[in-house]
C-alpha positions, -999 to +999 in steps of 0.1 A: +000+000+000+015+033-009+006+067-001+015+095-028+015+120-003+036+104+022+060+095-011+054+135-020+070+141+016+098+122+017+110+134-016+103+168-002+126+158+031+155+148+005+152+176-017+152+202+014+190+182+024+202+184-007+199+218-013+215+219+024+241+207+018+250+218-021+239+254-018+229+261+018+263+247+034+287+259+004+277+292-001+261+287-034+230+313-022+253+338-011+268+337-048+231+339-063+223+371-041+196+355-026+181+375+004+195+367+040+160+357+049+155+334+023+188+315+032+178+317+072+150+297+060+164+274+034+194+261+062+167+248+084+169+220+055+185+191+080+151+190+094+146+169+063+163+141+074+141+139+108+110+141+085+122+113+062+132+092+089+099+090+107+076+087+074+099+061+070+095+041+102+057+050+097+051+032+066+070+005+080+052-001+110+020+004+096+030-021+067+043-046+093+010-039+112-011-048+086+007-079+080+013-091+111-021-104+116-018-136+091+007-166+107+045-165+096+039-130+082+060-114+105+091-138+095+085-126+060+085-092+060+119-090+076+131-118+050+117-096+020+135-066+038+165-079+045+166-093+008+157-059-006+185-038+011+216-068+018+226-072-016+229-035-023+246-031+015+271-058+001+275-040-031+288-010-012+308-024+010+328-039-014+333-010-037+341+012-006+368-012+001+380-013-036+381+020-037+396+029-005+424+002-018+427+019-051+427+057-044+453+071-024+448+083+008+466+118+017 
């Protein structure tokens, strides 16, 4: 079951800590003129990780919730989880590694 609005939100919360941290954080506003105000405003974006974070855990729960009331259900939805993010985990992991054997570190 999704909800578009909730999906609206969270893409909301990334966008606001993106722009954090590529315009807010680097000075990127302050090179487009934009008004001190407007920047005040705009480096309030690491709220966006608290929102995404708890829509997050609240589509969760309410997923596991709604599942949870058949037998073995509960078993599953971790097993579907845990095969949905692992293999990209792993994936990461090893390319950290290779890279952090490959580049140079000063």
């Amino acid at each position: 079951m999704r909800i578009a609005n909730f999906d609206a939100l969270r893409g909301a919360a990334i966008l606001a800590v993106m722009q954090l941290h590529y315009m807010a954080i680097t000075g990127g506003y302050d090179f487009l003129g934009l008004p001190l105000t407007s920047q005040a405003v705009l480096n309030y974006g690491w709220a966006g990780v608290d929102l995404f974070f708890v829509l997050s855990a609240y589509l969760l729960t309410n997923r596991l919730l709604h599942v949870s009331e058949k037998p073995h259900s509960t078993l599953s939805f971790y097993q579907r989880r845990a095969r949905r993010i692992l293999p990209l985990y792993l994936v990461l992991l090893v390319v950290g590694f290779g890279l952090a054997v490959v580049l140079p570190v000063n």
